[in-house]
C-alpha positions as CSV (number, residue, x, y, z in Angstrom):
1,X,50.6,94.1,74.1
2,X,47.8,91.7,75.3
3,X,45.6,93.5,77.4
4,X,45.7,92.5,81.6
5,X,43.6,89.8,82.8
6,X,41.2,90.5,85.7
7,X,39.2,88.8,87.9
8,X,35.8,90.5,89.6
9,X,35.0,88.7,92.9
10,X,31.1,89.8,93.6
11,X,29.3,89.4,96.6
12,X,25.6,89.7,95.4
13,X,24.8,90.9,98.6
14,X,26.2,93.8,98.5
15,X,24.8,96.0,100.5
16,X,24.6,99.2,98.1
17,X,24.8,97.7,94.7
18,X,22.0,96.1,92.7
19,X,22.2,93.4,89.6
20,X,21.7,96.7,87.1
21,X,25.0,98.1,88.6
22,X,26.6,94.8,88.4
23,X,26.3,94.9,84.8
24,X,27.7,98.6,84.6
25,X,30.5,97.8,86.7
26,X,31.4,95.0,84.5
27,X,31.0,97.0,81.1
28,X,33.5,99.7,82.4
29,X,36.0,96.9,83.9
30,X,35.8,95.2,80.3
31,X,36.5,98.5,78.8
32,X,40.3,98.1,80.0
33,X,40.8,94.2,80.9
34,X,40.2,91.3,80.1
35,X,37.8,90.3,82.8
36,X,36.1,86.9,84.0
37,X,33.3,87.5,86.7
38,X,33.1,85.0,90.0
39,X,30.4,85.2,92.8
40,X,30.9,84.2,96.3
41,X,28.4,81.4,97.3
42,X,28.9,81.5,101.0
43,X,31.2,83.3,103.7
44,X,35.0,82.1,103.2
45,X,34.5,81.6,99.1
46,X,36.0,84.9,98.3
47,X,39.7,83.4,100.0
48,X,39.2,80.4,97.3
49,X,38.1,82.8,94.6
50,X,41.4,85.2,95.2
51,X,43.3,82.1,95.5
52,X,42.7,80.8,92.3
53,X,43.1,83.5,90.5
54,X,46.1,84.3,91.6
55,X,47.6,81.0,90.9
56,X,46.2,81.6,87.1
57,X,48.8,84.4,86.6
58,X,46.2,87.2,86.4
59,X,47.6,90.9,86.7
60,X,44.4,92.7,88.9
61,X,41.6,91.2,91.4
62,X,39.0,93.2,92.0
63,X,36.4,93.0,95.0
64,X,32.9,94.0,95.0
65,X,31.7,93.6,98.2
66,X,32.5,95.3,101.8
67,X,35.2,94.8,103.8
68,X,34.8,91.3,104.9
69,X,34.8,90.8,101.1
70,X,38.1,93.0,100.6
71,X,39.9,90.8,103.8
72,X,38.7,87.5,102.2
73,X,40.5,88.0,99.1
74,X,43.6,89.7,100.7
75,X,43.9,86.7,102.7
76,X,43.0,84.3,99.6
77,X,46.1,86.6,97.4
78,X,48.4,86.3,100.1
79,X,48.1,82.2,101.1
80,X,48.2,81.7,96.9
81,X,50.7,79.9,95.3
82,X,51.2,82.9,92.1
83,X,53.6,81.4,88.9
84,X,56.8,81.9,89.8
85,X,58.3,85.6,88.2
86,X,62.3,85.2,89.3
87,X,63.6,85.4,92.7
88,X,64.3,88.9,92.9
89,X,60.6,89.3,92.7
90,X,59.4,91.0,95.6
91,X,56.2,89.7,97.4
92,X,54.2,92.6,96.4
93,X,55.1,91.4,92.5
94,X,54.4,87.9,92.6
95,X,51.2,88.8,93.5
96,X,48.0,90.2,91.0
97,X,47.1,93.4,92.5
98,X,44.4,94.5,94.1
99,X,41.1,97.0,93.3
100,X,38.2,97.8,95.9
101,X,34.9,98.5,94.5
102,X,32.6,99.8,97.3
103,X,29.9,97.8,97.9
104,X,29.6,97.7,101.4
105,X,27.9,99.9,104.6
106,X,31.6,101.2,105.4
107,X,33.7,100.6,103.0
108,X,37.1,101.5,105.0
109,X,40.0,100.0,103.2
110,X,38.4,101.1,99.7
111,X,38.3,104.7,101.0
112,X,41.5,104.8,103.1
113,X,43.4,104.0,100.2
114,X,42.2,107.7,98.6
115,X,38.9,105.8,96.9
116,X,35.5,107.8,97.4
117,X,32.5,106.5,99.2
118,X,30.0,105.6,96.3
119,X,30.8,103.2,93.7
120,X,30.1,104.9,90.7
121,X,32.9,107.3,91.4
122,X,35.2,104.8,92.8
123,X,35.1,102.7,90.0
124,X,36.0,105.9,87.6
125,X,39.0,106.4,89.7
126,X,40.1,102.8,89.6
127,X,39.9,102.9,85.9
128,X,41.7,105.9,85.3
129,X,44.3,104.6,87.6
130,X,44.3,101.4,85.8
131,X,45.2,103.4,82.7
132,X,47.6,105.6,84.0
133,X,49.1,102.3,86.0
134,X,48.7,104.3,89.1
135,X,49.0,101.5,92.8
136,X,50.4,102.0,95.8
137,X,51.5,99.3,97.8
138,X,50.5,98.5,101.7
139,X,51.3,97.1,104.5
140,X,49.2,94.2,105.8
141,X,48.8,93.2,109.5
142,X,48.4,89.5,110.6
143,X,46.5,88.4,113.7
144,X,47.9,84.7,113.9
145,X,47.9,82.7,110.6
146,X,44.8,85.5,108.9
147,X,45.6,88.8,108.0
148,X,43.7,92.1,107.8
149,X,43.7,95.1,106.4
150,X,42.9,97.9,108.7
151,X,41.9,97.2,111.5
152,X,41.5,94.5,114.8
153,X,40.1,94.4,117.7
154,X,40.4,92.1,121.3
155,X,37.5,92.5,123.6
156,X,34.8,95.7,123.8
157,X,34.6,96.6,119.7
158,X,34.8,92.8,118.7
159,X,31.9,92.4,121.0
160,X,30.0,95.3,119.7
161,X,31.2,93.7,116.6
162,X,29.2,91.3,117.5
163,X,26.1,92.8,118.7
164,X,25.5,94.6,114.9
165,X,25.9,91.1,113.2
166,X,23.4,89.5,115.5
167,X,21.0,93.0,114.7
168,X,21.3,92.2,111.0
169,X,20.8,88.7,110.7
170,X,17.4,89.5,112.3
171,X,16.9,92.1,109.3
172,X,18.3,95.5,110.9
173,X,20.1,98.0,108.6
174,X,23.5,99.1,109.5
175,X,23.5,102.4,110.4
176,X,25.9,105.2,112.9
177,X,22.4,104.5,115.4
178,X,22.8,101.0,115.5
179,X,26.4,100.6,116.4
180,X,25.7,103.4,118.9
181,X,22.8,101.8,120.5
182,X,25.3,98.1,120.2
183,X,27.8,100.2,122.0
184,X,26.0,101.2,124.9
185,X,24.3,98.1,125.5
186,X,27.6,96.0,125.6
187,X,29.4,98.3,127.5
188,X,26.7,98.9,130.0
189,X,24.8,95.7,130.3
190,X,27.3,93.0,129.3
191,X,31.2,93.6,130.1
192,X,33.2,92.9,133.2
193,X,34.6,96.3,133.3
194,X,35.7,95.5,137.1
195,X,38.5,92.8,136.0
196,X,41.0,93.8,133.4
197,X,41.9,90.3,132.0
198,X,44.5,91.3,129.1
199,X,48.1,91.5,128.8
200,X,49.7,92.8,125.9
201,X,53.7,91.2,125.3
202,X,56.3,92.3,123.0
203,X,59.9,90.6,122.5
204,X,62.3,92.3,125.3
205,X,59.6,94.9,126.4
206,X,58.1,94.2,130.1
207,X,54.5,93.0,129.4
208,X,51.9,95.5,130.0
209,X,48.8,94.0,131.8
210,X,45.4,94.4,133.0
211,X,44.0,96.1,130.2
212,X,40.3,96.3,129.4
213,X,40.1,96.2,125.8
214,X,42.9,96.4,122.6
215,X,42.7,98.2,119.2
216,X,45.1,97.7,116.4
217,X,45.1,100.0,113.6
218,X,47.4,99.2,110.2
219,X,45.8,103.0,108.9
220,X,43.7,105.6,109.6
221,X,41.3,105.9,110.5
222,X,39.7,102.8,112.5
223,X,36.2,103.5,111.1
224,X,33.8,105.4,109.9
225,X,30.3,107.0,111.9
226,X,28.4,107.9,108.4
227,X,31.1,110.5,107.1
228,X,33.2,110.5,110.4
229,X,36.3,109.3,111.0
230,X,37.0,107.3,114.6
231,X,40.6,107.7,114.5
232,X,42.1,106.0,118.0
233,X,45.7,105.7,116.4
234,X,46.0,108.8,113.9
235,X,49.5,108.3,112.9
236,X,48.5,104.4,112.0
237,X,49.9,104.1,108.3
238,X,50.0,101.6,105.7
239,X,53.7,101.8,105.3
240,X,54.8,101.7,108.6
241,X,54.0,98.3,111.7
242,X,50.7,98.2,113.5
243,X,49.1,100.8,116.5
244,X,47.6,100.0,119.4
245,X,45.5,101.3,121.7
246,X,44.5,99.7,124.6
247,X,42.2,101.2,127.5
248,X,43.3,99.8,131.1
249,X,40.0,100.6,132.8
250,X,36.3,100.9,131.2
251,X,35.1,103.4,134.1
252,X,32.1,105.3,132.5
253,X,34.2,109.0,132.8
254,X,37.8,107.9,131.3
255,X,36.1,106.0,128.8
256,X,33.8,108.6,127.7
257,X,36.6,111.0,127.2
258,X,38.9,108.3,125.5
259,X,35.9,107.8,122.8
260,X,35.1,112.2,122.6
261,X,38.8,112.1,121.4
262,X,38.4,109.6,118.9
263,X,35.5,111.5,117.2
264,X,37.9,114.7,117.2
265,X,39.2,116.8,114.3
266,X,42.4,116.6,115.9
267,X,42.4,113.3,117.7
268,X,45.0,112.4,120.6
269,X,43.7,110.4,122.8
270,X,45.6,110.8,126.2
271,X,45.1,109.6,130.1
272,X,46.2,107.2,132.7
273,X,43.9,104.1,131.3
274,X,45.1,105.0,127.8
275,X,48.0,102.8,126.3
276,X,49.3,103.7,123.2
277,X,51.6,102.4,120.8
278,X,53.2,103.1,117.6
279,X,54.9,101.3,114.6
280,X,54.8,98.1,116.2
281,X,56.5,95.3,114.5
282,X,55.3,92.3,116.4
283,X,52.7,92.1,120.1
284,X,51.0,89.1,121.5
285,X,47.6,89.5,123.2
286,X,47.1,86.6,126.4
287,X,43.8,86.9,128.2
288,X,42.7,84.9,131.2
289,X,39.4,84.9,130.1
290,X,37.9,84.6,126.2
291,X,37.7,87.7,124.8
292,X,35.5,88.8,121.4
293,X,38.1,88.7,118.6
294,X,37.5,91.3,115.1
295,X,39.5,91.4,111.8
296,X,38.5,94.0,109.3
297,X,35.0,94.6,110.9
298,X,34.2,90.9,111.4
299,X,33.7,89.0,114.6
300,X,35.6,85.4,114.6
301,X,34.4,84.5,117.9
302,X,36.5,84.7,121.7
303,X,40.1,83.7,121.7
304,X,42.2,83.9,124.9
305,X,45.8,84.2,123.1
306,X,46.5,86.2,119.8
307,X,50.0,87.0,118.1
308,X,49.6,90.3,116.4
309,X,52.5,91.0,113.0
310,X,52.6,93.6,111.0
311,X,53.7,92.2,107.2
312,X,55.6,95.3,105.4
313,X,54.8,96.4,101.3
314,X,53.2,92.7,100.9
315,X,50.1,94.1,98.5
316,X,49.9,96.2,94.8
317,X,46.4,98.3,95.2
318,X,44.5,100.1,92.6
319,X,43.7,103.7,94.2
């Protein structure tokens, strides 16, 4: 049996992996595939990359990179045009599947799929599930024509989003102290917390509107502080539609409380400006003024309308 062909989509900047761990990465990979190496050249080249491959027939993609890396192939996999493999073939099967190295400050799709935290191990346990043909397969969510993984956001966290980007482009590192310190500044300093300008509309439900800020979760948790989770939407799952939470009011003593549950063992978050909803299959976001939109982690820029889907067992993962 020829052994399955894989494709390594690097981003050399990396944040926690060097060119010496490159090279041991690829040494183990080539121990069980057949692997051809590709580095991203600019923001967006991963979605080629992934597409490409795909439409060569390989079995397994694998990202090195963070999360925007992980959402740039997803979206490259799932816009590709794979050989055909009979009609009965499910979407899941068409497609090569998928393994997230850790490479990144966060790294929350590699590690809510069961993967740990440093790349060393994570790459051990992608190997032996490789040879034991361990996957799972996930649910995706898609925020117009892009899709994510984990996670979205419309307003407050996009712009805090936002905020860290603009920090590291000037040569900051990311760390739990600088999304605080984003956090406080946006909120305090640069929202319109007076005017709730979102609505949130489903098919047949009566809209809900004036709401301050939206998060949509397809897992669990939303993020990561260092080793804590920020779980919003704990029952958020892979397998089932998206979560939402949405905060009607950003008044300094609901939303303090809202964001204490979050960092909970047990979180719950509960009150009259909290929205919360579960399993959702299909939402549309209308604002009457641009919010800051996120996928994955990464800001896109303000958008006043946003059609939220959640895109059932559409993706094979390594874990």
């Amino acid at each position: 049996m020829p052994p399955m062909r894989a494709v390594l989509v690097v981003n050399p900047k990396a944040t926690t992996t060097s060119e010496r761990s490159r090279d041991v990465l690829v040494r183990a990979l080539r121990s069980e595939v057949d692997l051809s190496v590709r580095y991203t050249r600019r923001r967006g080249h991963a979605v080629a990359l992934a597409r490409e491959a795909a439409a060569e027939g390989v079995d397994l993609v694998v990202t090195l990179g963070g999360d925007g890396t992980v959402n740039e192939v997803v979206n490259g996999l799932m816009t590709a045009d794979p050989p055909k493999l009979g009609d009965d073939a499910s979407m899941a099967e068409r497609l090569p599947a998928l393994a997230a190295v850790p490479g990144g400050s966060t790294n929350v799709f590699a590690r809510a799929v069961g993967l740990p935290r440093e790349w060393p191990e994570a790459t051990s346990m992608i190997l032996e599930g490789l040879r034991l043909g361990r996957s799972r397969t996930v649910g995706l969510g898609r925020a117009d024509d892009r899709y994510f993984t984990f996670c979205a956001g419309f307003g407050l966290d996009a712009a805090v989003i936002h905020r860290v980007e603009q920090a590291r482009r000037k040569g900051r590192v990311s760390t739990p102290t600088l999304y605080l310190r984003s956090i406080m500044n946006q909120y305090f300093l640069a929202s319109d917390r007076r005017h709730p300008a979102i609505s949130l509309e489903r098919p047949g439900e009566q809209a809900e509107a004036e709401l301050a800020t939206v998060i949509i979760q397809n897992t669990a948790p939303w993020t990561y502080l260092g080793d804590r989770e920020v779980n919003p939407n704990p029952a958020a799952s892979f397998d089932l539609g998206l979560d939402v939470l949405a905060l009607r009011q950003l008044r300094v003593a609901s939303t303090t409380r809202t964001v204490t549950q979050f960092l909970s063992r047990r979180p719950d978050p509960r009150g009259r400006q909290v929205l919360r909803l579960h399993d959702t299959p299909e939402f549309t976001l209308v604002s009457s003024r641009p919010q800051a939109f996120q996928l994955d982690g990464d800001y896109l820029g303000e958008r006043e309308k946003v059609r939220f889907t959640s895109v059932p067992a559409a993706l094979r993962v390594i874990c």
